[in-house]
C-alpha positions in Angstrom: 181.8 127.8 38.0 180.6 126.6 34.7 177.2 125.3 34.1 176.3 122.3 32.6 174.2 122.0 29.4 170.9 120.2 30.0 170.9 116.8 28.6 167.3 115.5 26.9 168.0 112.2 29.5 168.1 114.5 32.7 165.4 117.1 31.5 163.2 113.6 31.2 163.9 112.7 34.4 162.9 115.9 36.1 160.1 115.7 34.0 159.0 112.3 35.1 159.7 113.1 39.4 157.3 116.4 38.5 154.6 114.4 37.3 154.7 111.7 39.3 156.0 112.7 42.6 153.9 116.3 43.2 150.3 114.6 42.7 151.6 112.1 45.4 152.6 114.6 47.6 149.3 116.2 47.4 147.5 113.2 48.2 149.0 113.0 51.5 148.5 116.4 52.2 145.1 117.6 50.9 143.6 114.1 52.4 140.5 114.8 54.4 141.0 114.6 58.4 137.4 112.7 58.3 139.2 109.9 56.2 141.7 109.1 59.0 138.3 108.7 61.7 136.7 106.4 59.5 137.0 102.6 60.3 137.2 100.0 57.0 133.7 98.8 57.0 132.6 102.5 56.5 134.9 103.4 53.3 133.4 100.3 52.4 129.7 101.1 53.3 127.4 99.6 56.1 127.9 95.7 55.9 124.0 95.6 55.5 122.3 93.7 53.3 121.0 95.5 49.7 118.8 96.0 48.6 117.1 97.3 51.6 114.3 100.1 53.1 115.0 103.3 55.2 113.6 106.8 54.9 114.3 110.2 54.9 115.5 111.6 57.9 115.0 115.4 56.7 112.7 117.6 55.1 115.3 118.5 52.7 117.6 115.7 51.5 119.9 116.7 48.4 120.0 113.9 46.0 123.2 113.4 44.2 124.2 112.1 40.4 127.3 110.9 42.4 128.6 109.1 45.8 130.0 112.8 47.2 129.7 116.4 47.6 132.1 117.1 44.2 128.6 115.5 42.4 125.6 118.1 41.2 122.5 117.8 43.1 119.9 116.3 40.5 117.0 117.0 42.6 116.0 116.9 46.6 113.5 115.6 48.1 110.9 117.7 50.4 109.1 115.0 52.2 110.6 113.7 55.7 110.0 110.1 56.9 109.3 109.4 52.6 110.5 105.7 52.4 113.6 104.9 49.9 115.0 101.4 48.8 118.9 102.0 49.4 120.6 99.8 46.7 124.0 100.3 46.9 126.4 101.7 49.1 129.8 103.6 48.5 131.5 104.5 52.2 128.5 107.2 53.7 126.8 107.6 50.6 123.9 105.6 49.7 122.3 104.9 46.4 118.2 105.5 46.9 115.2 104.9 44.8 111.9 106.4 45.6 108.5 104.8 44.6 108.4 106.0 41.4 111.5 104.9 40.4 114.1 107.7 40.4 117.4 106.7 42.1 120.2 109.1 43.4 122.9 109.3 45.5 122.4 110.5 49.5 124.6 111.4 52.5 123.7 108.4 54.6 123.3 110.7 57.6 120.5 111.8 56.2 118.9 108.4 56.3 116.6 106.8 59.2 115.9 103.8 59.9 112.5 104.2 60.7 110.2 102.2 58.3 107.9 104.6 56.5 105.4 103.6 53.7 103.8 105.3 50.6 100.4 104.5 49.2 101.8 104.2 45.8 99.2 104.0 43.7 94.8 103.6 44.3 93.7 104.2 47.5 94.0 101.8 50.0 91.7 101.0 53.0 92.8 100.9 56.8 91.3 98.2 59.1 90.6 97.7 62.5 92.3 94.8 62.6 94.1 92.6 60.1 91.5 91.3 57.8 89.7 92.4 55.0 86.0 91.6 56.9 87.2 94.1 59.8 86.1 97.9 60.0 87.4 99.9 57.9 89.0 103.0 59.8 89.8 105.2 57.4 90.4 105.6 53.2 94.3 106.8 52.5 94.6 107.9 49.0 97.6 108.0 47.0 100.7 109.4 47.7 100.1 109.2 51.4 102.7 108.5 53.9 102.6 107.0 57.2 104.7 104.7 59.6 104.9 101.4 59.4 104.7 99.5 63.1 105.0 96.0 62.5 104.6 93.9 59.6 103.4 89.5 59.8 102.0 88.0 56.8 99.9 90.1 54.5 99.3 93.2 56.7 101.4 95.9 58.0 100.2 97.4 61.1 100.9 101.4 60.2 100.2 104.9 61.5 99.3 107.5 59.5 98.7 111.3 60.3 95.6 110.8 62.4 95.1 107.7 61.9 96.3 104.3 62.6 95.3 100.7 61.7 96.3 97.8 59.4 97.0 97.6 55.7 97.5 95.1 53.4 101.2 94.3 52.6 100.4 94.8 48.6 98.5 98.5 48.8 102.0 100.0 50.4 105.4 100.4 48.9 108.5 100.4 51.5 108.2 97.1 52.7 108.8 93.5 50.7 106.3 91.0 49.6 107.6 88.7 52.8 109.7 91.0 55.0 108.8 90.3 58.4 108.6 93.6 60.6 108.6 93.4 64.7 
């Protein structure tokens, strides 16, 4: 049997199926099993509104320069129950910002949504009860963190290790200026 020469036209056209029919392929069949579980509003992300407060549901919590596992860890954070402002959402990864400003990409399993607060900056005093005449229970200084019970008006009723009391809304970061808390 005699072979045909190759013609520029049909070594093209092998050329073309190569590249574009073998990544296809591939994408059907390295897909993730996990992908197929997932239901639209998660690829998405949660639905919730942004941005919004959580905190860290570890003590370790890898924080990512992108929405996935491929991405570098840039840094993790040591501090469970540390609140984080989630600001954007990519299906389970969540884009966090701490009190100081850094922001990072996180597994949202690794998020609570238990409402934890940060004395960001002086000290800050805990009362009694809400209102700056009542006792004072206790001094937190900076960079302490506690959790935060309730919030109405002004004052956040939080607990702290120890220690538990009211605060005034604008000595705390991890809740907003008129975010009511029950």
């Amino acid at each position: 049997m005699k072979r045909r020469p190759s013609t520029p036209l049909r070594a093209a056209f092998v050329a073309l199926c190569v590249v574009c029919l073998v990544p296809a392929f591939l994408a059907l069949t390295v897909r993730p099993a996990a992908a197929d579980n997932l239901s639209p509003a998660q690829r998405k992300g949660s639905g919730l509104p942004l941005p919004r407060f959580a905190s860290l549901k570890s003590d370790e919590v890898n924080v990512r320069t992108g929405p996935g596992s491929r991405y570098p860890v840039d840094w993790v954070f040591h501090r469970k129950l540390m609140p984080v402002e989630i600001v954007a959402e990519y299906e389970n990864w969540r884009k966090i910002r701490d009190w100081q400003g850094a922001s990072g990409w996180v597994y949202q399993g690794l998020l609570s949504g238990k409402r934890g607060f940060i004395v960001a900056s002086k000290g800050a005093d805990l009362h009694r009860t809400p209102a700056l005449s009542a006792e004072i229970v206790a001094k937190l200084e900076p960079d302490v963190m506690g959790e935060i019970r309730s919030c109405s008006g002004d004052w956040c009723r939080v607990s702290a290790p120890g220690v538990s009391g009211w605060i005034e809304r604008t000595k705390i970061w991890g809740v907003y200026k008129s975010e009511p808390i029950n």
